[in-house]
C-alpha positions as CSV (number, residue, x, y, z in Angstrom):
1,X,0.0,0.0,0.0
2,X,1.4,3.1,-0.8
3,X,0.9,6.4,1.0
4,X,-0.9,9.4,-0.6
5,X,1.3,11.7,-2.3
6,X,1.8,14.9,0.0
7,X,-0.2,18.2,-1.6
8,X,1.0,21.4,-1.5
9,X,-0.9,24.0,0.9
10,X,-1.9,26.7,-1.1
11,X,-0.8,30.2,0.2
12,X,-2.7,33.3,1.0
13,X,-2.2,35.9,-1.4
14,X,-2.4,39.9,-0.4
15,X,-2.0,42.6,-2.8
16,X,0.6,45.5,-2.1
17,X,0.3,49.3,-2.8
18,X,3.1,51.0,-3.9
19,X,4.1,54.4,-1.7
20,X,2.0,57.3,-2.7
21,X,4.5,59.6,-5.0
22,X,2.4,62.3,-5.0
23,X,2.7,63.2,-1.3
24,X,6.6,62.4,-1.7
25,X,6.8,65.1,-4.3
26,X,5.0,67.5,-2.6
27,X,7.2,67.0,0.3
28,X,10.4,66.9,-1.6
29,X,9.3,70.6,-3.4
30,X,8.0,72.0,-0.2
31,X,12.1,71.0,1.1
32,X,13.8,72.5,-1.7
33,X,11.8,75.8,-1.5
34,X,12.3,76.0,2.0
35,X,16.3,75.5,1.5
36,X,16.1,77.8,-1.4
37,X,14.4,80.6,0.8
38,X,17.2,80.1,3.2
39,X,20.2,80.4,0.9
40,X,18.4,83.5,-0.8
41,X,17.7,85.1,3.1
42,X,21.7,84.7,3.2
43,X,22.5,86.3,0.0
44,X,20.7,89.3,1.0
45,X,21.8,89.4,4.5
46,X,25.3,89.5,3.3
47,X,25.3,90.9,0.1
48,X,26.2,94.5,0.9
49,X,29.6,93.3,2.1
50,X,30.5,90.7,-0.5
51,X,33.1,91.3,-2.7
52,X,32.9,91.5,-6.4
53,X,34.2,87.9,-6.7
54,X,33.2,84.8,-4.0
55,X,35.0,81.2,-3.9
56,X,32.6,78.8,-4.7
57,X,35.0,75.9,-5.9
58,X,37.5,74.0,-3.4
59,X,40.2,71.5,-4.5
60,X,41.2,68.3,-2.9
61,X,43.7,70.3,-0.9
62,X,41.0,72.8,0.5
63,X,42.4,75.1,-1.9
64,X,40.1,77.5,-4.2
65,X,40.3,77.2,-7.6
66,X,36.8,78.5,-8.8
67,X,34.8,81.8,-8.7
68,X,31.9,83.2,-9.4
69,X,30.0,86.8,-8.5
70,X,27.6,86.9,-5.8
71,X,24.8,86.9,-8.2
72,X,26.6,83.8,-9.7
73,X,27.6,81.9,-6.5
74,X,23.4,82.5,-5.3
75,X,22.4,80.6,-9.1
76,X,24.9,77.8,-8.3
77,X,23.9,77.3,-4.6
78,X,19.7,77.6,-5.8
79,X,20.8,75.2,-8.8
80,X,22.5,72.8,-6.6
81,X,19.3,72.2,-4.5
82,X,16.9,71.6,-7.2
83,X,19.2,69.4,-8.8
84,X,20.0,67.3,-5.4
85,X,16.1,67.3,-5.0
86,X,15.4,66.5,-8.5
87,X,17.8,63.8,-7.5
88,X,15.4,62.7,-4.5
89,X,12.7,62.4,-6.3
90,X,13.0,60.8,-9.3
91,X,14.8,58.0,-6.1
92,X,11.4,57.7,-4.8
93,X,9.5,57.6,-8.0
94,X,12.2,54.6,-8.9
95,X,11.2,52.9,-5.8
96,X,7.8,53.1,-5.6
97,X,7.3,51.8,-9.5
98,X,10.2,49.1,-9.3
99,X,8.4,46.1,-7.1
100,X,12.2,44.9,-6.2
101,X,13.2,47.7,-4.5
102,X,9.8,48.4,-2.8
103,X,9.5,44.3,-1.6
104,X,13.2,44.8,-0.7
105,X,13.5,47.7,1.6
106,X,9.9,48.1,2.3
107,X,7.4,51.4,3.0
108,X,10.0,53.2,5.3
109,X,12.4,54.2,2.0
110,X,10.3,57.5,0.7
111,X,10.0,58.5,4.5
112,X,13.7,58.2,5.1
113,X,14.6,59.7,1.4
114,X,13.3,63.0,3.1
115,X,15.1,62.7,6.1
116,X,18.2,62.8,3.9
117,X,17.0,65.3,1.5
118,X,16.0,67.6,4.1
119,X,19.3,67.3,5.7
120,X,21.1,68.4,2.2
121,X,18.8,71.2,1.2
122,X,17.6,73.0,4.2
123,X,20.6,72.2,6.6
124,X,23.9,71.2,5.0
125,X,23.5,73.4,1.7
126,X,22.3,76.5,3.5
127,X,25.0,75.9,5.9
128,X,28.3,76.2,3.6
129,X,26.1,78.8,1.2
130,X,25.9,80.7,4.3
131,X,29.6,80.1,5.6
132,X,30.9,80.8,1.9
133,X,28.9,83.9,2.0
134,X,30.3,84.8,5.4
135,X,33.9,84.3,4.7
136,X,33.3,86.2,1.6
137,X,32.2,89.2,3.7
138,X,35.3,89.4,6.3
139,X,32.6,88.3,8.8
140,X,34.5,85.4,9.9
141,X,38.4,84.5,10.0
142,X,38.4,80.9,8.2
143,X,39.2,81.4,4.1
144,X,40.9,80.1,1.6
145,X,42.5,76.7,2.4
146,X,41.1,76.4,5.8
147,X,37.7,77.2,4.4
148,X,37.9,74.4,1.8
149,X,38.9,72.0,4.4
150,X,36.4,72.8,6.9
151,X,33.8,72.2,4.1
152,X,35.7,68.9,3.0
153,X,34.8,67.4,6.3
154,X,31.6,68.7,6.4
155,X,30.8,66.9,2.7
156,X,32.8,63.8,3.7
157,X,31.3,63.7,7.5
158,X,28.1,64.5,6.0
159,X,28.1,61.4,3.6
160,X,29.3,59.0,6.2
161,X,27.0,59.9,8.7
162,X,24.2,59.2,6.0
163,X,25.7,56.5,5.0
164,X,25.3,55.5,8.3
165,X,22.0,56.4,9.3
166,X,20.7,54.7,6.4
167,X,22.3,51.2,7.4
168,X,20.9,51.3,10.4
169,X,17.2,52.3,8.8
170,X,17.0,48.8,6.0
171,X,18.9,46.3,9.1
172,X,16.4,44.1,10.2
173,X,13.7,45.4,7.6
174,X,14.2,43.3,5.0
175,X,11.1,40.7,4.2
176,X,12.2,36.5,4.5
177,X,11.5,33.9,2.6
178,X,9.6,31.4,4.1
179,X,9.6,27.5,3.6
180,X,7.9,26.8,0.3
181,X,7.3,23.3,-1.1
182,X,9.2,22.5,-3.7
183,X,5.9,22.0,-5.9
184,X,4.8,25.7,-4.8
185,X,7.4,28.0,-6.3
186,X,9.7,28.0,-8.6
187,X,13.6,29.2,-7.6
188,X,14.3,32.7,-9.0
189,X,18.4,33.8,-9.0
190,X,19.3,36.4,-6.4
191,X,15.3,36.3,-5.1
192,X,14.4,39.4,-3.0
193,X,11.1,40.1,-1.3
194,X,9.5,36.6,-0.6
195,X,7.3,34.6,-2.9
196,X,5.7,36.4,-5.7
197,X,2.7,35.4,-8.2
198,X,3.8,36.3,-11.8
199,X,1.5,35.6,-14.8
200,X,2.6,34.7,-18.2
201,X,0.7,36.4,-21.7
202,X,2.4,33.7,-23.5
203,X,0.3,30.9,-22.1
204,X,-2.0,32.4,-19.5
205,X,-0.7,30.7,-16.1
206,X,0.2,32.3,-13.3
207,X,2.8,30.7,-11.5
208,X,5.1,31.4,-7.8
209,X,8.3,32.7,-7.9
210,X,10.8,31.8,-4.9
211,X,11.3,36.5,-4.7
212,X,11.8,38.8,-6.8
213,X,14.7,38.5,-9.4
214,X,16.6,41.4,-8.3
215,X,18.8,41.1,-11.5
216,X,16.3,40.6,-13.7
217,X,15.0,43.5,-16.0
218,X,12.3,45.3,-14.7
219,X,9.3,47.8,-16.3
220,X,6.8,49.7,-14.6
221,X,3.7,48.4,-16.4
222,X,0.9,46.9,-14.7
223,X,-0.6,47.6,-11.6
224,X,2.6,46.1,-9.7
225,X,5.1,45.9,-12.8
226,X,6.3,43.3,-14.9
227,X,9.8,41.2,-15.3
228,X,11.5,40.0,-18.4
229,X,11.6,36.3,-17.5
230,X,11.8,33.1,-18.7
231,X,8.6,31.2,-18.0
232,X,9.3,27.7,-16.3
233,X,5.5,26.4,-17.7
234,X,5.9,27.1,-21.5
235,X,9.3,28.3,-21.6
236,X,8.7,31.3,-23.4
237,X,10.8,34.5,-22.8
238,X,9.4,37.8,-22.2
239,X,7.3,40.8,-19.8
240,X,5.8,38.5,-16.9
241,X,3.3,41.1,-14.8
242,X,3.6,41.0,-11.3
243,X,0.2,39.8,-10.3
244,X,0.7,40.0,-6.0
245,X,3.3,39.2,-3.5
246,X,2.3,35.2,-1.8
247,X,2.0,35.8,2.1
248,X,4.5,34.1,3.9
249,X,2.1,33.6,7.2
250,X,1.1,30.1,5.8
251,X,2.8,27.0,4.1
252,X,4.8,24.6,6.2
């Protein structure tokens, strides 16, 4: 007598929504005008004490080797922070349209992209805009070298200390995998995310997917965005849509 072949439990399935953008980018512009007022409050303040040229350009030394007039140091500094921003939020449009990253690092990624943006645009931009500004005006006694080094370890503590703070925001965020049976998913190289459902034009199945192939090309069409794979029921090769992310609460 031979015992029944073991079945596969079938797993809950949940749908995801991606971030809202539009609140991101509202945030993101409401940041970079708020830094831009700053360095433009700074510019006036100072401006009737600038000279007719400002150093705006530091080598690797801390010595200056660029400048630009006042009115031309203010454009750079304004152009600076909507470039950084546009910078943020074209980030947090990739995420929330590319299902690997979103799976991957989760719902807090837009909040803490404007941590990070706020700390450029309305803190660490206004601050050496202001100090260029000030050294600029005799107002304080650091220039030249010393002022390009002070703002060297202000860029390179800066970057570190984001670095940092953004290590310790993904740790211990990242989704698992849970124990599928082998008749439930199919393996997926360098899988992120968990299980996925993925559907196939080519033949019409939907089938499991161990994660997300982080590798694998990825296009923002479809409610959740599709993946150019190869399809382990027909074999054909193409745009697989993303149909939901398989809850990992179930299976044995």
């Amino acid at each position: 007598m031979t015992s029944p072949t073991p079945q596969a439990v079938p797993l809950p399935i949940r749908s995801i929504e991606p971030p809202p953008r539009r609140t991101s980018t509202r945030t993101s512009i409401l940041l970079a005008s708020l830094g831009g007022v700053e360095i433009v409050a700074l510019y006036l303040a100072w401006r009737p004490k600038l000279p007719p040229e400002v150093a705006v350009h530091f080598g690797v030394t801390g010595r200056p080797d660029g400048y630009l007039s006042p009115v031309g140091a203010l454009v750079a500094a304004l152009l600076e922070v909507a470039l950084i921003s546009l910078v943020f939020i074209v980030a947090q449009w990739w995420i929330a349209r590319s299902v690997p990253l979103f799976l991957y690092f989760g719902e807090a990624v837009p909040r803490t992209l404007l941590w990070f943006q706020g700390a450029v645009v309305v803190a660490i931009l206004p601050l050496v805009t202001g100090l260029t500004f000030a050294s600029a005006a005799g107002a304080i006694a650091i220039s030249g070298t010393s002022l390009g080094l002070l703002f060297l370890g202000i860029g390179v503590g800066s970057a570190a200390t984001i670095f940092a703070l953004l290590l310790f925001q993904v740790r211990g965020r990242l989704p698992t995998v849970s124990r599928q049976p082998a008749s439930a998913t199919y393996p997926a190289p360098a899988a992120v995310g968990g299980p996925i459902e993925v559907s196939c034009p080519a033949c019409g199945e939907n089938y499991r997917l161990q994660g997300v192939p982080l590798l694998a090309p990825h296009l923002g069409v479809s409610r959740f965005g599709s993946l150019y794979l190869r399809c382990p029921r027909c074999g054909e090769r193409g745009w697989k849509m993303i149909v939901a992310r398989v809850g990992s609460g179930a299976g044995p």
